[in-house]
N, C-alpha and C positions, 0 to 999 in steps of 0.2 A: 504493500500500500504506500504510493508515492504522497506529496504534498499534494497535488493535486486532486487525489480523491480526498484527501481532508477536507480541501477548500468545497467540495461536491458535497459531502458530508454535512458541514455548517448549514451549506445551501437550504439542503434536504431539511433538514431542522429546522432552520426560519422559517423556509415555506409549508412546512407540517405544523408550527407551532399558532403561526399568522393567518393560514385556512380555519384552523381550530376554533380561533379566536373570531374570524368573521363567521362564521358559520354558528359558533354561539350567539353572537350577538345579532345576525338575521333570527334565529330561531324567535331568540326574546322580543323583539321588533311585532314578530308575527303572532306572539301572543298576546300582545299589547300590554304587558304586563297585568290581564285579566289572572294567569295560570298559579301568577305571583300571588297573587292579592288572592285566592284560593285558601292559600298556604293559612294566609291567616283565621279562615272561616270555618274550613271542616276538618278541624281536629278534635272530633267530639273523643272519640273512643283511639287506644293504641295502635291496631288494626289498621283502623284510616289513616291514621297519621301517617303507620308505614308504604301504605300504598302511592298516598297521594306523595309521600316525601320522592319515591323511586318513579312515579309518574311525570313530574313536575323535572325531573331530574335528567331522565330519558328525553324529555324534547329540549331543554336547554342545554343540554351536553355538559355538566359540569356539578360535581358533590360543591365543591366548594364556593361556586356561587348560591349555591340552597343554601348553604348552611351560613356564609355570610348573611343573607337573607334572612332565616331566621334569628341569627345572635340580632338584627338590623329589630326585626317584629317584638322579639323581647326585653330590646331596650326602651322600643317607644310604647309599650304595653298592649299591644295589640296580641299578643299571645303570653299565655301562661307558661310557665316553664318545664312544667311536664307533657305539655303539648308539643313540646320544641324537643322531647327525645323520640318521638316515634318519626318524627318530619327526617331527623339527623341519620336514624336507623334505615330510614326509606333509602335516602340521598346515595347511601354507600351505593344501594340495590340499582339503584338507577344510574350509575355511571359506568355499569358495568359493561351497558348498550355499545356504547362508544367503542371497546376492546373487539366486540362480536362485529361492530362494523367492519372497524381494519382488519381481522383475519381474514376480511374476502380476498387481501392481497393473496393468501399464500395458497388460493386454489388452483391444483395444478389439473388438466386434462387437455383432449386433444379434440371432445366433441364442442362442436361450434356451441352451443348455448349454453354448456356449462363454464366457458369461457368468456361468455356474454358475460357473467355475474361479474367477473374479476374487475375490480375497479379502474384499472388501466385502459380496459374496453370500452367503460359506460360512463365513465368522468368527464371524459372529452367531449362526448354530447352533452353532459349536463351542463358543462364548462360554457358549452355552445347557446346552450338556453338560457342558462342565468347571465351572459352577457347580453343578447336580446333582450330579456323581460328589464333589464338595468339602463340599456341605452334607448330604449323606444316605446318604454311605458310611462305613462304620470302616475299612474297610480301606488303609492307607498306604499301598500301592502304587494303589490307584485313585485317590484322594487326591492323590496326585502326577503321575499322568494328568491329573487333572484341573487341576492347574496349567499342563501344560502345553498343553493346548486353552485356557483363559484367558491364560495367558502370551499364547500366538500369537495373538489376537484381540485383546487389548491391543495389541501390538506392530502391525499392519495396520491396528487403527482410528489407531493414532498417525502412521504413514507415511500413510496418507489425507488424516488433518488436517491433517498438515505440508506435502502437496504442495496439499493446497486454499489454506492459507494463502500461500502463496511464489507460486501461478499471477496474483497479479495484479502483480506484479515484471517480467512479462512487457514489461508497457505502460512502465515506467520506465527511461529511458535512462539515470541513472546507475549501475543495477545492471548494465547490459549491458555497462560501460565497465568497471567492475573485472572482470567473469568474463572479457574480453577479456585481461586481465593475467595471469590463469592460463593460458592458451594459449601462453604461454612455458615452457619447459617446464622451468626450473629454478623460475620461483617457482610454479611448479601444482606441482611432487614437494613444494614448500618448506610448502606450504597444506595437502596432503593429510597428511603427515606431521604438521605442526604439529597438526590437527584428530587423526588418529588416535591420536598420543600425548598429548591432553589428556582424549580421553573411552577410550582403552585398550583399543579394540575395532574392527579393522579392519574387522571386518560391518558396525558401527553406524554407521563412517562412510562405509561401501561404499551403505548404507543413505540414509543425509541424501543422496546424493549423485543417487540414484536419484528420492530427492524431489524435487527440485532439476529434474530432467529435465520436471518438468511446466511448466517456465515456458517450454519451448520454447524457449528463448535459450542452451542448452549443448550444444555443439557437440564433437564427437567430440577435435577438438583443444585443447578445454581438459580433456575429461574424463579423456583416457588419461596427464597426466602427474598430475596427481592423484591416480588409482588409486595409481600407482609410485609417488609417496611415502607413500598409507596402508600400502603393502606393510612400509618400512622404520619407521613411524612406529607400527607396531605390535609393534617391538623391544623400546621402552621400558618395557611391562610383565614381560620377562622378566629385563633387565637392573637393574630394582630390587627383582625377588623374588632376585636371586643376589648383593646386598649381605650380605656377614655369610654367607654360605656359602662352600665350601669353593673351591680353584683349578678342581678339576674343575668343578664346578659355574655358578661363573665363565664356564670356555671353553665350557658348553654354549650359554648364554645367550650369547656373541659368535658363534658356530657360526651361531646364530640369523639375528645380526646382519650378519654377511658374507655368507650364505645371500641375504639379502634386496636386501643393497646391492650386490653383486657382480652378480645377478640383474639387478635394475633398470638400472644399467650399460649390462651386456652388452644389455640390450633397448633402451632408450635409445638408443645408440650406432649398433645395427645399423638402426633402426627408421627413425631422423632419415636416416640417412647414405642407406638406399633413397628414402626420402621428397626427396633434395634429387633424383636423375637420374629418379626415377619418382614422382611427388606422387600420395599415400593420396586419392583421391577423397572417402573416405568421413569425411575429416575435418571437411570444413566445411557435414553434413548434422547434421542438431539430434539431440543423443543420447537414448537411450532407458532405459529398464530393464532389457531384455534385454539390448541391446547393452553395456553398464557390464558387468554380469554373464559375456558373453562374453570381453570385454578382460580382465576379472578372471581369470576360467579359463585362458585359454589363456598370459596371463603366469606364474600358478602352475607352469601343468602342465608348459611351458615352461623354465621355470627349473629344475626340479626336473629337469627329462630331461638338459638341459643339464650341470647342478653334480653329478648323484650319480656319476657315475664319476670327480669330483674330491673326492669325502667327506673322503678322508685328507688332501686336500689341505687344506680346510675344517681340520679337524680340526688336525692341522699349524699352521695359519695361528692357531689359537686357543690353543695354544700357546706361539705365539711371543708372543703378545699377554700372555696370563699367564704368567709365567715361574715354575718351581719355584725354591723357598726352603727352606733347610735348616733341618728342622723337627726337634725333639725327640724324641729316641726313647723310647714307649709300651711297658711292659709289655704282656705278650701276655694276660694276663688282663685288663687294664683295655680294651688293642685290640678284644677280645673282649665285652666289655659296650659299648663304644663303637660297635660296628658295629650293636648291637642297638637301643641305643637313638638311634641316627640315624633311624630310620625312622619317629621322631615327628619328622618335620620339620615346623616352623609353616605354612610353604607350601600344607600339605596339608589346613590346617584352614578352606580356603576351596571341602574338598570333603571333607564330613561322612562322608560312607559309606564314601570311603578313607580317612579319617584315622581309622575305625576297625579297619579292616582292619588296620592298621599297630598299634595299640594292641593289636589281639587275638594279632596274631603275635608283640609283645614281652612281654604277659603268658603263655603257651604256654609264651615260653623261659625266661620266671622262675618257671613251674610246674616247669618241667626241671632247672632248676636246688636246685629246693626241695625233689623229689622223692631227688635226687644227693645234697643235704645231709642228708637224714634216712636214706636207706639209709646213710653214713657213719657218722652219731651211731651209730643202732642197731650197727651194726657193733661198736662201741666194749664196750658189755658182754658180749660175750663175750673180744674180744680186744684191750686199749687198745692203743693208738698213738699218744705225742703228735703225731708229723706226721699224722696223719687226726685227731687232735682240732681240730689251729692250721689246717685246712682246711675244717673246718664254720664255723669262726668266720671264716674269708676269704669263704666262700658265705654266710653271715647277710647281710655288711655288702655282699655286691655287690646281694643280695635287697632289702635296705632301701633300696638307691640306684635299684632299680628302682621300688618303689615311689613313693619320692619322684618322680622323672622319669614315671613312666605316669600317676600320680594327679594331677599337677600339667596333663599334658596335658588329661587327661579331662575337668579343671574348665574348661581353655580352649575344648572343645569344648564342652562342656554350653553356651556361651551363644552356638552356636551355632544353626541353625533345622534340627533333625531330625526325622527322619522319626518315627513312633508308634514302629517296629522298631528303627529305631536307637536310640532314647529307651531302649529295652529294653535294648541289647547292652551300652549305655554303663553302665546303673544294675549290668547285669548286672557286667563288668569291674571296677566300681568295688568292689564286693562282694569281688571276686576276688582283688582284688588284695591285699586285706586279708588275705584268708584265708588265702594263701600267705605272705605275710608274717609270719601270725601263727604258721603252720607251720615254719617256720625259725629261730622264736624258741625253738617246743618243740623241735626240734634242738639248740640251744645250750646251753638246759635241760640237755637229757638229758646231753649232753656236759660240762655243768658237773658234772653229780650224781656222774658216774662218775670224773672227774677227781680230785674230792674222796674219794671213795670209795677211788681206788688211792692218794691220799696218804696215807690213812690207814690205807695195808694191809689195807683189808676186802675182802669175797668173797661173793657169794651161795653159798649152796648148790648142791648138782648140782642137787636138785629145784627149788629158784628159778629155774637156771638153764635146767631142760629145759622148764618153764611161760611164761619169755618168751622162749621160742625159739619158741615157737608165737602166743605173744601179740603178738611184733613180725612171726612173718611174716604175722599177718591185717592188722597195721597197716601194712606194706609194700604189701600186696595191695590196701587200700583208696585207698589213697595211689596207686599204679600205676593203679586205676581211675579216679579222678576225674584224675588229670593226662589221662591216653587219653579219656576224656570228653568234656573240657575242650577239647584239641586236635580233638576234630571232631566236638563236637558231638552227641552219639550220646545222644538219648534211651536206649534199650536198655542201656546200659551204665551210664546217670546212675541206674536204677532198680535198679540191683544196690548201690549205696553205702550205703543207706538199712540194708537189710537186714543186711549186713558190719557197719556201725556198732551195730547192736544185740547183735550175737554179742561184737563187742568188749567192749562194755561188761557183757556177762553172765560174759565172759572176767576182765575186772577184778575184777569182784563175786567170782567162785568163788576168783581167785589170792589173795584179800585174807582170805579165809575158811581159806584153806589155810595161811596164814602164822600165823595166829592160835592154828592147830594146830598148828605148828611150835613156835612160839613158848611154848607153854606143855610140850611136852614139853624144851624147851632146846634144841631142835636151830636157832633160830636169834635172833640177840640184839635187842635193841628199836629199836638205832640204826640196824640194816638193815632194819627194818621198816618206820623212816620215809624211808629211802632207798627201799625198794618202792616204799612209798605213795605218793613226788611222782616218779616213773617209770611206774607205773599212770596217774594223773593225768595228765600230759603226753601220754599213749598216748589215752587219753579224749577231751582236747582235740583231740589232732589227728586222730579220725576222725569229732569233733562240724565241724570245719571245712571236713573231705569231705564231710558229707555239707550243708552251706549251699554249697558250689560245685554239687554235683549237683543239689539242689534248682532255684540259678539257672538252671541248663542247661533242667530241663523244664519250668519260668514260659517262660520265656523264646521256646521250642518251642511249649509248648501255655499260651497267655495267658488260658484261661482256669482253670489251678489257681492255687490262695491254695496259701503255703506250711502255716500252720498247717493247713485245711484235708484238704490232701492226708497231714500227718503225723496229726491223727485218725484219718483212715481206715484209714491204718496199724497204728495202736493198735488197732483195732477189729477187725482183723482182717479190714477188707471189701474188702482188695484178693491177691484167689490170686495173684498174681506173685511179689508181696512175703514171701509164707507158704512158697510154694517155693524161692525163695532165700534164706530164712531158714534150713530146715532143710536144704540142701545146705551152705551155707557154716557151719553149726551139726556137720554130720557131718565137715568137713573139718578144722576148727578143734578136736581137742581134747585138751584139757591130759592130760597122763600119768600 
């Protein structure tokens, strides 16, 4: 083996390790991180847990993005922590997939369609198609398919190259004399771990390893303590995603880790100890692809049958390892923002379409929250309350700390690589979050105006009074709409804001007219009129801010309206939806 199959060697590796890697990252694209966000739902019982952990596992091609994923669920509280051992148990089961892919290299025969299988045959066409769906589709989801057919031919041409380059290693006795050294079966656990926790991917080293079998010189008894230590040596990615996370979080990632080592152990132990009164024939016959892939399997599935009726034990054991420390005790309202905003954990921004999920779920609750502070404020002019005034002002500044925290994530995701849709959700949210924010400022507004108002012993009129009884419930009404919107998405609903927001505003114009009549017969004084006027105003703003959240909802939905665009037509009178819910929420709304 000259330098130049070295350099072939490397190749092979970049391009096996960088297919892997898109081809992960199309699969999660195409789940939209729905598969993710699973994770955290149905882990009622053990059973599921293991299923869905090795389900979830098998289509993103990776243990150790599951399991960052989970330590990710159990720092932000969206999973309990003995849900998070059957997810981690699965995750083993399900990256075993990935091994049984690449043995299709090592199929050998001479009939045409069993040759078909072999990935050097059917990579090139897929290569072929996922560059098509990439260069001549709009559509993101096929876009992302089509990564993932380039991914996976990347990844096979590179396992080819690597095993073509390593086959002539074969002829060289001192390579034969080190993999000799691995057949020991503490420094083969000591190789494979090492190798798995420096490239962070027990597939990819399940993968080299499989390469490796083309030189014919690796024999079942170097290859099987090796496996065992990629098993433990693919801890190490989850154990530095739960640095800076919470205890729980912590013992999910050692859960992991005893999971693994406990496992390998017990296999170990039992394995050798058959092996000294009855000797494995089948060790010192040269390994294969399949056979890696089988060792790989049946250690998982293995382990996992073995360790899950000791879950709590697991569990328990992690524990002990992280011990509870007497912590500070948390206001329940600050607890209460804090649970929400845990579920932008950084973790998750190495999986874009979940780390939106999680963004959209905490702006939702900051819309809920902004909707609760403005039915307050309103509340206020008819009847004050300083404790409902000093509680709109607690719901502004918890509003503005959401903002700060969601807007700040969003930016860290924005440089991440998203999909055309999610590029959407994100500009969509960003918008959002604004809007709501700005809505809880006209809250504090309002509640400043009337504050000052009852300082100074004033009063609207009964008629003032019975005109924004009608003008705050259409502004409640529209605000109640775009938060329901907002929360799921409902074209059908985002198209009623539009209309509400123009009766508002016809609603302002007519109260400002009537004032003016008041005003000149004496029946109301000029200082309450500019008290009106910045309470109309605020009323104004906040259902110009409804109706830019409704707007984003059907961009968003339907990509091809322009906002201006679509409010033309409006104006124009060329869309009958908008005309009938004008004049329905026009007969509903009217002053007295």
């Amino acid at each position: 083996m000259n330098f130049f199959n070295v350099l072939t060697m490397i190749g092979g590796l970049a391009l096996f390790l960088y297919g892997m890697n898109v081809m992960g990252d199309g699969l999660a694209k195409v789940s939209g991180g729905k598969l993710e966000g699973i994770l955290a739902k149905l882990t009622s019982n053990p059973v599921k847990a293991v299923l869905l952990g090795a389900g979830v596992t098998a289509v993103i091609q990776s243990s150790s993005a599951t399991t960052v994923m989970v330590v990710g669920f159990v720092n932000s509280g969206l999973m309990k922590l003995h849900q998070a051992v059957g997810i981690i148990m699965g995750a083993n089961v399900g990256t075993t997939v990935t091994s049984w892919i690449l043995s299709l290299s090592g199929i050998e025969s001479d009939n045409f369609f069993v040759q078909l299988l072999k990935p050097t045959s059917f990579s090139p066409v897929l290569a072929l198609a996922g560059i098509i769906l990439m260069m001549f589709c709009k559509s993101g989801k096929k876009m992302d398919v089509g990564s993932i057919l380039v991914g996976f031919a990347i990844l096979m041409f590179g396992m080819d190259t690597m095993s073509g380059a390593v086959e002539p290693l074969k002829d060289v006795p001192e390579f034969t004399s080190i993999l000799t050294m691995f057949s020991n079966p503490f420094l083969g656990m000591l190789a494979g771990a090492l190798l798995t926790a420096i490239i962070q991917s027990s597939s990819a080293s399940v993968g080299i390893l499989q390469a490796l079998c083309s030189t014919g010189t690796l024999g079942y008894n170097t290859v099987l303590p090796v496996i065992m230590g990629q098993n433990i040596g693919t801890c190490v990615t989850a154990i530095l995603s739960s640095v800076g996370a919470n205890k729980n979080a912590k013992r999910a990632a050692f859960v992991h880790l005893y999971f693994n080592f406990i496992g390998t152990i017990i296999f170990m132990v039992v394995f050798y100890s058959i092996n000294v009164f009855q000797p494995f024939a089948f060790l010192i016959e040269p390994a294969n692809p399949a056979g890696i892939a089988m060792i790989h399997s049946l250690f998982n599935i293995g382990a996992t049958v073995v360790l899950l009726p000791f879950s709590k034990g697991l569990e328990k054991l992690a524990i002990l390892s992280i011990k509870d420390k007497e912590e500070t005790a948390v206001p329940a309202s600050e607890q209460q923002t804090d649970a929400q905003l845990q579920l932008l954990d950084e973790r998750f921004l190495d999986r874009p379409a979940l780390a939106l999920m999680q963004c959209e779920e905490a702006t939702r609750h900051m819309a809920q929250l902004t909707e609760r502070s403005m039915k307050k404020a309103i509340s206020l002019i008819f009847e004050y309350n300083e404790a409902v005034a000093k509680e709109v002002f607690v719901l502004e500044e918890r509003i503005d700390h959401y903002e700060d925290a969601v807007g700040g994530y969003l930016v860290k995701l924005s440089s991440r690589h998203l999909s055309l849709k999610d590029g959407q959700k994100l500009s969509q949210l960003q918008h959002g979050i604004g809007d709501f924010e700005r809505i809880s400022d006209h809250a504090a507004n309002i509640t400043v105006l009337v504050r000052k108002m009852i300082a100074k012993e004033q009063s609207f009129s009964n008629k003032a009074l019975a005109e924004f009884k009608v003008l705050s419930g259409a502004v409640e009404d529209i605000l109640s709409r775009t938060t329901q919107a907002f929360g799921s998405d409902s074209i059908p609903l985002s198209m009623t804001v539009e209309p509400l927001e123009e009766v508002i505003n016809k609603l302002n114009k007519e109260m400002k007219k009537r004032h003016v009549k008041r005003l000149r017969k004496g029946k109301c004084s000029v200082e309450m009129g500019f008290v009106l006027s910045d309470l109309s105003a605020n009323f104004a703003r906040i259902s110009a801010h409804c109706s830019n959240v409704a707007i984003g909802i059907i961009q968003r939905e339907e990509e091809d309206i322009e906002a201006h665009e679509y409010l033309d037509a409006l104006d124009k009178g060329e869309n009958t939806e908008f005309r009938e819910n004008y004049l329905s929420f026009k007969e509903k709304y009217v002053l007295p």
